[in-house]
Structures are given as C-alpha cells and as structure tokens.
MARDRENLUM-184522 format. One line per field, with one value per residue: x, y negated, z negated of N, C-alpha, C, O in turn; residue number from 1. Coordinates in pm, whole numbers, m for minus. Layout:
BEGIN
n_east <- [X|...]
n_north <- [Y|...]
n_up <- [Z|...]
ca_east <- [X|...]
ca_north <- [Y|...]
ca_up <- [Z|...]
c_east <- [X|...]
c_north <- [Y|...]
c_up <- [Z|...]
o_east <- [X|...]
o_north <- [Y|...]
o_up <- [Z|...]
torse <- [NUM|...]
END
This chain:
BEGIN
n_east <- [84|66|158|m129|m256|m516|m605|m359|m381|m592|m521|m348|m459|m644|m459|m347|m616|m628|m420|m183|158|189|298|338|602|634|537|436|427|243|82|m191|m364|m571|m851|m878|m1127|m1264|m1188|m945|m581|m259|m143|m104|m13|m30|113|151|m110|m303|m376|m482|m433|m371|m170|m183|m17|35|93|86|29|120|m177|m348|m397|m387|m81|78|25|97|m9|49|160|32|199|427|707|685|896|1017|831|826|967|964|678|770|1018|833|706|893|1011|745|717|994|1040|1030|1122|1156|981|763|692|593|715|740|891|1088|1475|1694|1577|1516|1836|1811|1665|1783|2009|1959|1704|1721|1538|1470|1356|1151|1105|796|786|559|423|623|434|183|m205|m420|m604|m395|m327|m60|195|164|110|m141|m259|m215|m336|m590|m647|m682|m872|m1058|m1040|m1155|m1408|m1521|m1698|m1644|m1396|m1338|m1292|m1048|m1207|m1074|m919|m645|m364|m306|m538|m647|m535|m580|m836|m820|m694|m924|m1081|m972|m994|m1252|m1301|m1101|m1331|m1536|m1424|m1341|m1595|m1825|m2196|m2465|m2589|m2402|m2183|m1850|m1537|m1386|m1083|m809|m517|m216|38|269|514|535|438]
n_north <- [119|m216|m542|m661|m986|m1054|m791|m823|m1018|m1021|m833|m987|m1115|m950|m843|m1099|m1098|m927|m1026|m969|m971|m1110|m1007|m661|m424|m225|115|412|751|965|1184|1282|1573|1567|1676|1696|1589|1697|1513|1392|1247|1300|1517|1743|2093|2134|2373|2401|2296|2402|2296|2142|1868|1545|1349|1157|863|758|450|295|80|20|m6|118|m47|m41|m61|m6|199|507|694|982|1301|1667|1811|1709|1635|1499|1421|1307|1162|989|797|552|424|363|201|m9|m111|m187|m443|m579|m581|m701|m699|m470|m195|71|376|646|983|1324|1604|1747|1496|1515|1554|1430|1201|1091|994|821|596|482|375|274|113|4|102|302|623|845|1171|1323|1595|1912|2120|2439|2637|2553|2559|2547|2177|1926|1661|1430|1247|919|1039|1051|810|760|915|885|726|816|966|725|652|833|839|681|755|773|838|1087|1285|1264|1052|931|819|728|680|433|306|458|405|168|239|297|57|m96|45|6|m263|m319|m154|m336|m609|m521|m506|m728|m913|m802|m647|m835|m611|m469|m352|m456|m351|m129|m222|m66|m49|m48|215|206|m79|m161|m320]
n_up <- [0|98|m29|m160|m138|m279|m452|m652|m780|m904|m1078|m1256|m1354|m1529|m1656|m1827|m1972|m2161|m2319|m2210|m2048|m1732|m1569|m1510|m1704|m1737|m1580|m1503|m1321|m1074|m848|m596|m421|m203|m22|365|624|940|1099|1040|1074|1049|837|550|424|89|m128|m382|m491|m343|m110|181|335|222|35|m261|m347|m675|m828|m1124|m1379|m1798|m1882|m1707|m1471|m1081|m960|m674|m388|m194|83|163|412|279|195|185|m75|m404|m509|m321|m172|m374|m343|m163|m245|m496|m418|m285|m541|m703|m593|m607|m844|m985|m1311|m1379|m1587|m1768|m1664|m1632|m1541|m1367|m1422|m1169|m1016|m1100|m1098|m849|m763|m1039|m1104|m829|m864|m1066|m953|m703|m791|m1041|m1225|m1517|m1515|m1644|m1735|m1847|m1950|m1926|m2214|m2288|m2363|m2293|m2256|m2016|m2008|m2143|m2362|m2247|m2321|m2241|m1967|m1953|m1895|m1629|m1513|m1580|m1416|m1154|m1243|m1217|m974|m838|m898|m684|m453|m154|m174|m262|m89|157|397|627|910|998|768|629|622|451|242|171|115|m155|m256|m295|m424|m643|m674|m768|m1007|m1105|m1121|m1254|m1481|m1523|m1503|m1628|m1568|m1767|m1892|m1923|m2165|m2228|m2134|m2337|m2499|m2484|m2698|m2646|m2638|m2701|m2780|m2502|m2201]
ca_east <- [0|123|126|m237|m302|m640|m564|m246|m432|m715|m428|m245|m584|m716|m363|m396|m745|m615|m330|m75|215|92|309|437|776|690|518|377|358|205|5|m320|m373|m710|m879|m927|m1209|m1167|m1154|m802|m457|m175|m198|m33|m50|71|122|150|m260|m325|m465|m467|m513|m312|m114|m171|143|m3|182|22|120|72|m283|m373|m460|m299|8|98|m8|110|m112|165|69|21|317|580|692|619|988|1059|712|782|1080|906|635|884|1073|741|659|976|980|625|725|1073|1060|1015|1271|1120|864|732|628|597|810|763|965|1277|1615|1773|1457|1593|1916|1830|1573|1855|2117|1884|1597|1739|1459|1534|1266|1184|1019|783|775|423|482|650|316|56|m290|m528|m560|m343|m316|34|217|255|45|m253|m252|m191|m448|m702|m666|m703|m1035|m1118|m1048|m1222|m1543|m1555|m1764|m1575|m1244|m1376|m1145|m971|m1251|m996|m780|m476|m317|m320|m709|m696|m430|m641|m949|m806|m709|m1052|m1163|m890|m1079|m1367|m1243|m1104|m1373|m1597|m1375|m1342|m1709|m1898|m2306|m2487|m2657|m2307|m2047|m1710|m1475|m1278|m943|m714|m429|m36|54|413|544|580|347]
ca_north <- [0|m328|m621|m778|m1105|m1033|m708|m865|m1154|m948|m740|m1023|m1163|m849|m825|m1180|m1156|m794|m1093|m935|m1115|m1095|m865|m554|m453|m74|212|567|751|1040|1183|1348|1587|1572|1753|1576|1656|1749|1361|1333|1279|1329|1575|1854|2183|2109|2517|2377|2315|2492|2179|2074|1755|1449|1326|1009|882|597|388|209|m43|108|2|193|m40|44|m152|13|352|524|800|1092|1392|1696|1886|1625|1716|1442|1341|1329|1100|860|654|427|359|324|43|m140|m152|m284|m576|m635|m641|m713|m670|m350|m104|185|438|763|1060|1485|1705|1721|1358|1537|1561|1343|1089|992|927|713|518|428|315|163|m1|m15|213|419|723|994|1294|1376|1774|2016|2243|2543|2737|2512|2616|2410|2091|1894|1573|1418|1098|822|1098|1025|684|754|1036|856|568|907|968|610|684|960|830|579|867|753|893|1251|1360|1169|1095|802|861|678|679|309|330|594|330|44|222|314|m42|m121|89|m43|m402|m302|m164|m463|m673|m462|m544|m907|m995|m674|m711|m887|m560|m368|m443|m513|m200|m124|m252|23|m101|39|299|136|m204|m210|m368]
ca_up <- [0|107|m158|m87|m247|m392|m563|m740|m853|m1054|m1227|m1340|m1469|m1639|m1761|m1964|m2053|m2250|m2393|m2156|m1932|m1620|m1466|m1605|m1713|m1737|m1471|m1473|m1168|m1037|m705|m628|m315|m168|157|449|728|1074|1192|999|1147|951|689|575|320|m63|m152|m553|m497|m236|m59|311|338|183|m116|m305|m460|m754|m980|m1237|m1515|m1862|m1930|m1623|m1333|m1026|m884|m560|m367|m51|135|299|443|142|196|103|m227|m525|m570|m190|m127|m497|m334|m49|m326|m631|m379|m329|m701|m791|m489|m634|m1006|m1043|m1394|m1432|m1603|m1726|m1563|m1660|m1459|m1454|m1364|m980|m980|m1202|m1001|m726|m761|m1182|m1056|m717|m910|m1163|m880|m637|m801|m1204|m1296|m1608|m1497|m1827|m1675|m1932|m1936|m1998|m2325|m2220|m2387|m2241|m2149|m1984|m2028|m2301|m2320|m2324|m2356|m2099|m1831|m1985|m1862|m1482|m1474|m1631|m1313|m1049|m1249|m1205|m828|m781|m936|m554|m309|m66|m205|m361|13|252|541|709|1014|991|621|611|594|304|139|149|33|m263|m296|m287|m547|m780|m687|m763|m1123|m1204|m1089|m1319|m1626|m1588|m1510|m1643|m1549|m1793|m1967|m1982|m2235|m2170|m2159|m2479|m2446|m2571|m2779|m2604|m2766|m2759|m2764|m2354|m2050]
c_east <- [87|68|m33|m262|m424|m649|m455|m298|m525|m658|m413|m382|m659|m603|m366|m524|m686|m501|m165|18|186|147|404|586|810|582|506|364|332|133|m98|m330|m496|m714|m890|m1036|m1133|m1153|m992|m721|m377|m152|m103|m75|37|18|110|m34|m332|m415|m441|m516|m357|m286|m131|m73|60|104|132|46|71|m51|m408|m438|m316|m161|69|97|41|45|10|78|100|164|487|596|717|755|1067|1006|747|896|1030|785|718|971|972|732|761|1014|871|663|838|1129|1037|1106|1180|1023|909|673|601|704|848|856|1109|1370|1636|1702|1506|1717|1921|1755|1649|1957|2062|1755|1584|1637|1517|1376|1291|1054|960|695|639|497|466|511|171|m48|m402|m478|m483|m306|m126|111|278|135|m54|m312|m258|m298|m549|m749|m684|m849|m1100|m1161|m1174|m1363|m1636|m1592|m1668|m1406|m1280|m1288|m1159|m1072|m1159|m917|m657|m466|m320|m485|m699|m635|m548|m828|m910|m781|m821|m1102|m1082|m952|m1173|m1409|m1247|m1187|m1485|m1563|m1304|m1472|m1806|m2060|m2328|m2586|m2536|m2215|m1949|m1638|m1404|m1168|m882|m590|m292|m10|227|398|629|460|420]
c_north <- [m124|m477|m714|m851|m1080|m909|m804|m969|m1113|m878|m793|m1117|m1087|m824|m906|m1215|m1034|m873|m1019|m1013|m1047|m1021|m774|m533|m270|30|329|578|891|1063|1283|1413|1617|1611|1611|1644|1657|1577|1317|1364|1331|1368|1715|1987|2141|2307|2493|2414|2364|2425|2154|1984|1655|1411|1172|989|727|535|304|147|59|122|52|140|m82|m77|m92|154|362|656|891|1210|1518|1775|1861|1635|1581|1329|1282|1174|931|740|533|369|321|187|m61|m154|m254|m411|m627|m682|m657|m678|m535|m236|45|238|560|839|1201|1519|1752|1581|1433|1586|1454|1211|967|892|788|593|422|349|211|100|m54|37|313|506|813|1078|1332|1536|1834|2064|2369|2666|2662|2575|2540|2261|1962|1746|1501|1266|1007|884|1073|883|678|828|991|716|673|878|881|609|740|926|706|735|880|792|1058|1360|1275|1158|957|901|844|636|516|288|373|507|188|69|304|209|m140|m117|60|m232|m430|m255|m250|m559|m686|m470|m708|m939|m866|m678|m734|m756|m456|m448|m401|m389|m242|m116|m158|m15|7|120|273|14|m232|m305|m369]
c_up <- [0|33|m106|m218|m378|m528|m675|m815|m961|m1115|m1251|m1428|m1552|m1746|m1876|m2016|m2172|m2338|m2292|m2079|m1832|m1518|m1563|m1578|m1757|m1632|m1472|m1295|m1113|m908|m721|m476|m307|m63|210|528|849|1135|1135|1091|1055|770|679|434|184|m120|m300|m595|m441|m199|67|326|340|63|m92|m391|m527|m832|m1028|m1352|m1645|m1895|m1813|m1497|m1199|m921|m755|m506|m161|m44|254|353|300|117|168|m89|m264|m504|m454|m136|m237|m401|m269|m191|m459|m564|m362|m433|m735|m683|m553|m765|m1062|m1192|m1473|m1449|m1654|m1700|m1628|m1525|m1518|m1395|m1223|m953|m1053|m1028|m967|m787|m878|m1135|m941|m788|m1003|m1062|m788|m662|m994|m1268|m1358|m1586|m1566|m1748|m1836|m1924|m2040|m2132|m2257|m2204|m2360|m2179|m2125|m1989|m2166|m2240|m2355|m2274|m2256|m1950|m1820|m1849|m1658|m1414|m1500|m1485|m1163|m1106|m1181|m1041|m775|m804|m788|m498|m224|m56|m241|m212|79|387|675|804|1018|819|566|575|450|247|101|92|m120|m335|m379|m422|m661|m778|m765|m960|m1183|m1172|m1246|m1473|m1668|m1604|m1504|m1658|m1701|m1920|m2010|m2076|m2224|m2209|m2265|m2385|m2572|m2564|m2673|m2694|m2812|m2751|m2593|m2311|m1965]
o_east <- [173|m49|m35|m279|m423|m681|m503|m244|m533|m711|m440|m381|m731|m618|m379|m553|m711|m468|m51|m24|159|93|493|663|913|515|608|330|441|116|m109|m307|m545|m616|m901|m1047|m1014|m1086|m931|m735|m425|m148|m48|m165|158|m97|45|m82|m446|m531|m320|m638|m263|m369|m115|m40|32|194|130|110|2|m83|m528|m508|m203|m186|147|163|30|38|41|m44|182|217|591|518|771|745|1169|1077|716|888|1052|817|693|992|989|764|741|1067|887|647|837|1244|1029|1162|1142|930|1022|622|588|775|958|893|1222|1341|1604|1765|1527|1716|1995|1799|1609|1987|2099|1696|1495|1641|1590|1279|1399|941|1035|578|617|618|369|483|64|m30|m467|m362|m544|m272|m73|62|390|90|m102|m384|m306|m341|m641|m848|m700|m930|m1185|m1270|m1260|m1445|m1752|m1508|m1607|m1324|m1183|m1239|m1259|m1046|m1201|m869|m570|m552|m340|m513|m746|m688|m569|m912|m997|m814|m812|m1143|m1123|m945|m1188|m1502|m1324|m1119|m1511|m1641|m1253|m1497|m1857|m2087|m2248|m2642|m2550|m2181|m1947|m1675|m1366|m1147|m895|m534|m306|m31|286|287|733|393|381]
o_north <- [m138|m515|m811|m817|m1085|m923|m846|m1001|m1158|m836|m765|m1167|m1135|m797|m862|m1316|m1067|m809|m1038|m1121|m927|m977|m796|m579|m209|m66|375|505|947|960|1356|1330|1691|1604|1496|1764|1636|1559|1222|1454|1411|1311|1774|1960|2119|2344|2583|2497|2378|2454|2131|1979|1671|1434|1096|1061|624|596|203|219|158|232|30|209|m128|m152|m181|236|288|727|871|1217|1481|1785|1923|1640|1516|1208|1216|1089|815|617|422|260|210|87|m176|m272|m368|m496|m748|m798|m641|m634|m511|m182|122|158|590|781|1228|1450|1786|1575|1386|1626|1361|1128|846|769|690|482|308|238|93|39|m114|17|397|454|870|1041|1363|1566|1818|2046|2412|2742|2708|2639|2477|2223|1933|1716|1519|1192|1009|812|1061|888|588|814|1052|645|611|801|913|579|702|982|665|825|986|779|1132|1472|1202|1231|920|1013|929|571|498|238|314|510|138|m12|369|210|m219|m202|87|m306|m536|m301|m281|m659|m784|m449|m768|m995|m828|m716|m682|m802|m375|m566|m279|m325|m357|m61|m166|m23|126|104|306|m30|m293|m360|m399]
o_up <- [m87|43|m31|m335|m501|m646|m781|m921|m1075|m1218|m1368|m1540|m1639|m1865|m1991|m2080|m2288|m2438|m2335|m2035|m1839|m1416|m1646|m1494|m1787|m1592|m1420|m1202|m1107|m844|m819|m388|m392|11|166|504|873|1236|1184|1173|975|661|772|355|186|m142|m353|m672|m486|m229|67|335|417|m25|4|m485|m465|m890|m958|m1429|m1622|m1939|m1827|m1422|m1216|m827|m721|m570|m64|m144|372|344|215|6|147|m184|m175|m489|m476|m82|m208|m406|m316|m238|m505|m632|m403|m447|m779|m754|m570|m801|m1184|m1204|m1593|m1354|m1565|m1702|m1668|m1429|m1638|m1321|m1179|m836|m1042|m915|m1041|m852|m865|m1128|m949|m758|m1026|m1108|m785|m572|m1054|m1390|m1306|m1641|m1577|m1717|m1928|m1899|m2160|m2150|m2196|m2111|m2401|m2075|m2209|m1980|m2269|m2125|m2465|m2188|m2204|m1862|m1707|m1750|m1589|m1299|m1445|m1472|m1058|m1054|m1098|m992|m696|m730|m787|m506|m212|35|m227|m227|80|483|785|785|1039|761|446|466|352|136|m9|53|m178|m453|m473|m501|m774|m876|m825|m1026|m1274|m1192|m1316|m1566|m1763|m1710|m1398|m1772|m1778|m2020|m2102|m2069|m2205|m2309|m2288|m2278|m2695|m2454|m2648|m2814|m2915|m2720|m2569|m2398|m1852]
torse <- [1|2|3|4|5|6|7|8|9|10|11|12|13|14|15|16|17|18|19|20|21|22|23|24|25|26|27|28|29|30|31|32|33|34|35|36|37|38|39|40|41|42|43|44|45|46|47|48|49|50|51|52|53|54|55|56|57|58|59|60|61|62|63|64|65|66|67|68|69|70|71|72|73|74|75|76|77|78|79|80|81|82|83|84|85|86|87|88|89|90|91|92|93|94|95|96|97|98|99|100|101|102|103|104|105|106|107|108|109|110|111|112|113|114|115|116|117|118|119|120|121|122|123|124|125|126|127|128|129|130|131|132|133|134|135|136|137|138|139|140|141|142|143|144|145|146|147|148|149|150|151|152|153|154|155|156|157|158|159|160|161|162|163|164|165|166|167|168|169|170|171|172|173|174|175|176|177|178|179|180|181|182|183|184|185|186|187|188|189|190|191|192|193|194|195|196|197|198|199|200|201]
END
C-alpha cells in the first residue's frame, strides 16, 4: 500500500485523541492468506494453509490500526514478502525502532531489518506445547486488526484482479475503522481505548 493522504491523517488523529504522538515509534507484523475466485490474477498456493489464493502482509502500530499492507501472491513465504512492506513503514514512520512478529519472519529478515531500516525485529515464538488458540504478547494486537479486516464482506477472499485493488481495499476498510472510532453514530459508544501494555506507541 502506497502512503495515501487520507488514511495517514485518521491514524495520526485516532492516535492523539487515544493521547498518543501521532506517529508511532513501534510495529507488529504479520500476514493473512485468503482464496481468491476465478476472476483473480496473480496468486499462488501457501502449503502452511493450504490456501490458493493471496497473502496479506499488515503492519500495524501497537494499538492496532494499520500503517501499511502489501497483497503478494500466497506462496511467497512471510519473511521473503515482509521486506518491500517493512521499507514502506519505515519511509512512512521514520521513527520507528522496534517491531514484533511470529516465527515465519525469524532468520535473514531480523538481521536485514537491523542493517537496512534500524529495525530491532523480536520474533515472538508459539509455546513449544501449544494447542489451539493462546493468546500471546505483541500478536494479539496484529491479529485482532485481520479480524477487524475480515469483518468488511468484501475482504472474507480476494474478489480483485490486480493486487493493487486488493491493497487499497483493505485500505478502505482500515478508513472506515477509524472513521468509526473518531465519530462513532450517535446511539453507539465510543470503543474502549485499551491502555499499552508497555510504555511504547
């Protein structure tokens, strides 16, 4: 996703209505592979989910709304796919040092992230005896802004042709989010603002 004015402007205003500075200085990041239909182009198999379709690579500030996403095809692996979005983020937010992810981003990715964009990246690893779902620290936060995704129709699989499409309607639905938590109708009340669980943004 390429920096559009209007998105960037309703993060850095949901950021200081929550008392935040207005651009972050830390980054989760994870991806989501979804089908596509038969009108898609460029798509491929992810064997991890056993998905044909397309990967969403997100990255999101810590209080989970979304600062920059690219749409590959599904078969690019995680840590392969994070770099082109990990260099927009940090063009977009300069100030940002460290970033969390899972374990699909560990190797090569830590290191390049540290040499070419001063990102200190902490893979934070499942428990070896995990079953289901568990919730765990930092992932929470990135997964909880897929949900958010996923709850637009229009995303539940990829029906766009060219990946630029699929990028910009995910944009959308991160608009649409924060639109929803600055000026929330008049019979809903205002989303609970959940406290950092560290001393970042």
């Amino acid at each position: 996703m390429a920096p559009c004015f209007f998105h960037d402007t309703l993060r850095r205003l949901v950021r200081e209505q929550q008392g935040r500075a207005p651009d972050p200085t830390a980054i989760v990041s994870d991806s989501q592979s979804v089908k596509t239909t038969e009108a898609a182009g460029v798509r491929g198999f992810d064997g991890g989910k056993l998905i044909k379709g397309r990967k969403r690579q997100l990255v999101v500030a810590t209080e989970g709304n979304l600062l920059t996403v690219a749409v590959q095809p599904a078969d690019v692996q995680d840590r392969d796919g994070a770099q082109d979005v990990l260099h927009v983020t940090q063009e977009l937010c300069p100030t940002i040092t460290p970033a969390w992810a899972d374990q699909s981003y560990a190797g090569d990715l830590v290191e390049w992230a540290a040499k070419a964009l001063g990102i200190t990246l902490e893979i934070v690893p499942r428990h070896p005896h995990q079953v289901g779902f568990v919730v765990l620290p930092r992932r929470l936060v990135v997964e909880r802004t897929i949900a958010w995704v996923n709850r637009c129709r229009r995303l539940s699989k990829d029906f766009e042709r060219l990946v630029k499409n699929s990028a910009a309607m995910i944009s959308w639905a991160s608009i649409q989010h924060m639109l929803r938590r600055l000026a929330p109708p008049a019979n809903q009340e205002r989303p609970y603002q959940r406290k950092a669980v560290a001393a970042v943004s």
